[in-house]
C-alpha positions in Angstrom: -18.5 15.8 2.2 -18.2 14.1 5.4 -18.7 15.5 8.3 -18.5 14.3 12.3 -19.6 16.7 14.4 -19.7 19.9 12.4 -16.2 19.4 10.7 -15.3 18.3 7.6 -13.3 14.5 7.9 -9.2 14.4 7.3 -7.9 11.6 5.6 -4.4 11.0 5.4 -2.9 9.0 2.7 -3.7 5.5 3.9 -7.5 6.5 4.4 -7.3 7.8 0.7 -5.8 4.1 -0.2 -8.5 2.5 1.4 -11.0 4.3 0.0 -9.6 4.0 -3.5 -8.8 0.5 -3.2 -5.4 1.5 -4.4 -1.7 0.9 -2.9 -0.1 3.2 -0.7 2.6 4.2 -3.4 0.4 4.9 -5.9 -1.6 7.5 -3.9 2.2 9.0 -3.3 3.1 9.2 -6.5 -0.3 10.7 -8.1 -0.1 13.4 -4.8 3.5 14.2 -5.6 3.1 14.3 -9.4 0.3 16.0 -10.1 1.2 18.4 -7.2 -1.9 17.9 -4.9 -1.5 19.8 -1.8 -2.8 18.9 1.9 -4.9 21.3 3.7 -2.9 20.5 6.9 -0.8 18.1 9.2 -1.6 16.0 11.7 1.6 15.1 13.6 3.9 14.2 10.5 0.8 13.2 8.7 -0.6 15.4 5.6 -4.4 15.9 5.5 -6.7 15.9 3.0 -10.2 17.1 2.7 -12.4 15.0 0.4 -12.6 17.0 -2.7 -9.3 15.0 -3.3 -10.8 11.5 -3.7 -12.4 12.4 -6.9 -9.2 14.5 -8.2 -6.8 11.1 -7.4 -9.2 8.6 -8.9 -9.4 10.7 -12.0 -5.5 10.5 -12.3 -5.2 6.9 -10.8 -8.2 6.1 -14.0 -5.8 7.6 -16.7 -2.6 5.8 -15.4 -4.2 2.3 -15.8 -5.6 3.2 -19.2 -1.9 4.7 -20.1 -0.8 1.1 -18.6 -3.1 -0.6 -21.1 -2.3 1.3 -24.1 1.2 0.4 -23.9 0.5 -3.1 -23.1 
């Protein structure tokens, strides 16, 4: 985990998209489908801790390879 100054960082969902190299929507979508929940708010932005990054790229993974299979 990474942490500044003794806390754990908060990403909202553009710093997830940027991580992930993925679009904005599709963080969204796998957050709201898969029923991810933040840890907070900032303002009217949800937080996240980073334990998510690896739970969204496992579900962002099986959507392409869904895409693929029904290519």
């Amino acid at each position: 985990m990474s942490e500044s100054h003794g806390r754990a960082e908060l990403l909202t969902v553009g710093v997830i998209s940027r991580r992930l190299s993925l679009p904005v929507t599709r963080i969204e979508y796998i957050i709201e489908s898969r029923n991810i929940e933040p840890i907070g708010m900032a303002g009217n932005a949800r937080v996240f801790d980073e334990s998510v990054i690896a739970e969204i790229k496992k579900h962002a993974v099986r959507i392409a390879a869904d895409k693929v299979r029904e290519a």
